[in-house]
Legacy VTK file of the C-alpha trace (Angstrom):
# vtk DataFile Version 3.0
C-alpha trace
ASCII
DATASET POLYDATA
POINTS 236 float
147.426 74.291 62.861
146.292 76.152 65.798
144.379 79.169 65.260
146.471 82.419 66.261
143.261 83.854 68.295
143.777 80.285 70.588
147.159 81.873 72.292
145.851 84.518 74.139
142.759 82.586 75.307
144.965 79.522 76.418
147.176 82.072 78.851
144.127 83.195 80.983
143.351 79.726 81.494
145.180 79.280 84.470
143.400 82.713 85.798
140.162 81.499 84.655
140.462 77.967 86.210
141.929 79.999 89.462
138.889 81.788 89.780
136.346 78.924 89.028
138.289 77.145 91.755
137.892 79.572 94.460
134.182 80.311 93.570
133.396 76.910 93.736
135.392 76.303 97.087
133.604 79.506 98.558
130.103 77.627 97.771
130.581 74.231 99.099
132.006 76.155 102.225
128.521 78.147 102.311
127.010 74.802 101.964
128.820 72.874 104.626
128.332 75.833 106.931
124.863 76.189 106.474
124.168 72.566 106.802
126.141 72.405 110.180
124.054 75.407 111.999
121.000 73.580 113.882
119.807 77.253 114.838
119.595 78.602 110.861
117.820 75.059 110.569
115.306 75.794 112.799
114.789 79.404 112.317
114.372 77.958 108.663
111.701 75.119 109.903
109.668 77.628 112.271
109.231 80.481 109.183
108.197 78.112 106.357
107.196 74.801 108.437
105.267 76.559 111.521
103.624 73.722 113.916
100.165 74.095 112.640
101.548 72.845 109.588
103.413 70.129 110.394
102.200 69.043 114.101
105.374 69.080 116.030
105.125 71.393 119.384
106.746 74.608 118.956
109.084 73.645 121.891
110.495 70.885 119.962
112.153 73.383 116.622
115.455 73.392 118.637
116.283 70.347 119.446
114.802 69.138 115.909
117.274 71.295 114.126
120.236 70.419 115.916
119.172 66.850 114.931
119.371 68.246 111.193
122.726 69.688 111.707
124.469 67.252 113.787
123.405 63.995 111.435
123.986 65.712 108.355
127.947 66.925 109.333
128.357 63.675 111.107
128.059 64.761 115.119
125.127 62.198 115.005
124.920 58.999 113.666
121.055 58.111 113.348
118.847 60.181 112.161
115.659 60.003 114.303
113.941 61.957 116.833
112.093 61.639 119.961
109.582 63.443 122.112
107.066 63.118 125.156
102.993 63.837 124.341
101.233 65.985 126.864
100.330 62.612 127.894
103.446 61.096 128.627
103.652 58.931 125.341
106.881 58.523 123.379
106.209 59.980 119.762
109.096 58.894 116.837
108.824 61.698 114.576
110.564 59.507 111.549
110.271 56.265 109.395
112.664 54.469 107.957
111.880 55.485 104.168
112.786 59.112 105.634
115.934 58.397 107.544
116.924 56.674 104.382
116.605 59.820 102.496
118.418 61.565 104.828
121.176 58.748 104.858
121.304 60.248 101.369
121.415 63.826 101.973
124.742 62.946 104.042
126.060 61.549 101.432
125.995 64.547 99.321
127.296 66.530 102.308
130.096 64.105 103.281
130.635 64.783 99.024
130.648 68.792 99.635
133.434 68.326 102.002
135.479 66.709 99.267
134.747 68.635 96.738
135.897 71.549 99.393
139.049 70.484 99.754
139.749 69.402 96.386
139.026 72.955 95.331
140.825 74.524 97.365
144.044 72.861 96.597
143.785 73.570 93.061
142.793 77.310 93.652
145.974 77.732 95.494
148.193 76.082 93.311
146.396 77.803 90.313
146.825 81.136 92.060
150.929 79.957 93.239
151.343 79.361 89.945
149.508 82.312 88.130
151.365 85.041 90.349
155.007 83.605 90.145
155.467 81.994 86.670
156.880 83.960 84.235
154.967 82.537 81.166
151.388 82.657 83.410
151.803 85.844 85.527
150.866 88.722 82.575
147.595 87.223 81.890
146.795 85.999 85.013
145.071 89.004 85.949
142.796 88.963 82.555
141.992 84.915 83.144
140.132 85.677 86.372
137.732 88.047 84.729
137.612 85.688 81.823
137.062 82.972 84.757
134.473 85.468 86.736
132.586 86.072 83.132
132.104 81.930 83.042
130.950 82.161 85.905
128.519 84.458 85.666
126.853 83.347 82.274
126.229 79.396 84.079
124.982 81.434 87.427
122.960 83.412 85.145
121.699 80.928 82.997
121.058 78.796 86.378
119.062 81.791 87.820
116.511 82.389 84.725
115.952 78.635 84.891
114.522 79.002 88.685
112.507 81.791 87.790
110.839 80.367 84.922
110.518 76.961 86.317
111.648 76.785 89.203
109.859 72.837 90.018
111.483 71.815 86.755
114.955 72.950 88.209
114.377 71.491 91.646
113.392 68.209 90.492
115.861 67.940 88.022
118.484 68.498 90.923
116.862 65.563 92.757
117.141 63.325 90.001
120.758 63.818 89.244
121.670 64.140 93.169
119.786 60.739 94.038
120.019 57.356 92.852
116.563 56.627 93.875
112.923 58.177 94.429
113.026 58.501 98.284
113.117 62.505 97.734
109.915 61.795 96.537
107.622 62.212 100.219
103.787 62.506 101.175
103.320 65.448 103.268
100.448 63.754 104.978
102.382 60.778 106.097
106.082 62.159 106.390
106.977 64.855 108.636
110.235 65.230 106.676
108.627 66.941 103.844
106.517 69.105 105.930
109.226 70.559 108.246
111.285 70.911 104.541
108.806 72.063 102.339
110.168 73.758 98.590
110.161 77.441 100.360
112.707 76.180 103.299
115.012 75.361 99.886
114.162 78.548 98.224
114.941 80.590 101.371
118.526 78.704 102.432
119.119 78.853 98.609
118.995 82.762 98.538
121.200 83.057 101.547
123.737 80.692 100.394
123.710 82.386 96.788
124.277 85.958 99.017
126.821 84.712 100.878
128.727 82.667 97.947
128.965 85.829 95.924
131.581 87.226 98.359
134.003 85.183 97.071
133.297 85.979 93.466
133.083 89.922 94.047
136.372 89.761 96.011
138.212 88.464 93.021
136.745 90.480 90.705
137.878 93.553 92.793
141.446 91.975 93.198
141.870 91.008 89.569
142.512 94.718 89.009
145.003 95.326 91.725
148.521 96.051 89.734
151.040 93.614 90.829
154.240 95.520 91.941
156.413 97.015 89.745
159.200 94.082 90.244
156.672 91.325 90.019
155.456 92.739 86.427
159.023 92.583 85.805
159.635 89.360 86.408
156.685 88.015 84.384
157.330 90.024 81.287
LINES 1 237
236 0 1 2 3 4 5 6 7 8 9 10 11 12 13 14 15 16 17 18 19 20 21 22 23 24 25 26 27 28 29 30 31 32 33 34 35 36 37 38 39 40 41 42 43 44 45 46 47 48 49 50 51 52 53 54 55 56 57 58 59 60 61 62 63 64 65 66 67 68 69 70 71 72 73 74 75 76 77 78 79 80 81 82 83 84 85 86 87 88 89 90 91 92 93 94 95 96 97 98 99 100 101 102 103 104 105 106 107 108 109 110 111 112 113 114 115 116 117 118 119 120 121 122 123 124 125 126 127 128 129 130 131 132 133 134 135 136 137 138 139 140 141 142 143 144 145 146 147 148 149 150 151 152 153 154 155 156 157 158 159 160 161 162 163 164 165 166 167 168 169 170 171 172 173 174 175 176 177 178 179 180 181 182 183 184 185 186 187 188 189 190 191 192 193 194 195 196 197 198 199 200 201 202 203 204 205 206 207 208 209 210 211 212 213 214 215 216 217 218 219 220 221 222 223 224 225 226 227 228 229 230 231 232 233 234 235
């Protein structure tokens, strides 16, 4: 027999699942929108990687960002770059254990972009379905604060892990992203690694976090907007 304290809790599911949907559509957007912009790349690159550190000319940030961008939304198909020495010499910045990686990194990119879309058709049906069905539209309100508070207890839980351990957390995320140690570079032999070192991740990480929270402060704010006086009706 079902518990009576199960009802109420099972009617804010489709508000809680609305709201987990929509936050997690407004983050993979963040992410596929970062990883598209070759200039936050290499404004990323030149404050964490600067040349001294990782050898290539200054000049060459630009055009090594847009590489970034372009292969890893699929504007680019290899994943290599070229320049000219003061000396006139070709220089091939990558080798092939890196481009493999990076063949990698796509992949979890190309994922994003499902999981996108995905997400975003089951927000809007959740949300269709929360505002005009009788049965869902009372509680529908209530399940995206209940949704909102799920949310915030993983992001929070999420965010004490980085700051206690924050290598632990990164390198657990490699293991579970990749099916092999390729993450795993030298930073004396791979430029990779040195234009990407674990600050780059730490500062993109912070502004996709800032910029993903829009979508979960919006709902919270809209979750206590009345519905009008006939919809209420309707769903009583």
């Amino acid at each position: 027999m079902r518990p009576a304290s199960s009802g109420p809790f099972l009617r804010r599911l489709p508000g809680a699942a609305a709201a987990l949907c929509w936050i997690l559509a407004g983050l993979t957007a963040v992410i596929l929108i970062m990883a598209g912009s070759g200039s936050l790349m290499s404004r990323e690159m030149r404050a964490w990687a600067p040349p001294e550190a990782t050898g290539l000319p200054d000049s060459e940030y630009d055009g090594m960002g847009a590489l970034v961008a372009d292969y890893l939304t699929d504007r680019t198909e290899r994943f290599q770059y070229t320049y000219r020495s003061p000396s006139g010499a070709e220089i091939r910045c990558f080798q092939p254990h890196e481009e493999a990686h990076m063949a990698d990194v796509r992949g979890l990119i190309r994922l994003d972009r499902r999981v996108l879309w995905i997400s975003l058709a089951a927000a809007a049906a959740l949300t269709v379905y929360g505002l005009f069905s009788r049965r869902a539209a009372p509680a529908f309100r209530p399940g995206i604060r209940t949704g909102l508070l799920i949310f915030a207890a993983l992001a929070g839980a999420i965010a004490l892990w980085a700051l206690l351990n924050f290598d632990g957390l990164f390198i657990t995320f490699h293991r579970l992203a990749f099916t092999n140690d390729g993450w795993l570079l030298n930073p004396r032999t791979d430029l990779l690694i040195r234009l990407m070192p674990e600050s780059f991740f730490v500062s993109l990480g912070r502004k996709g976090a800032l910029a993903a929270l829009a979508v979960p402060c919006a709902l919270g704010i809209l979750s206590f907007f009345p519905l009008s006086p006939n919809r209420r009706g309707r769903g009583q």
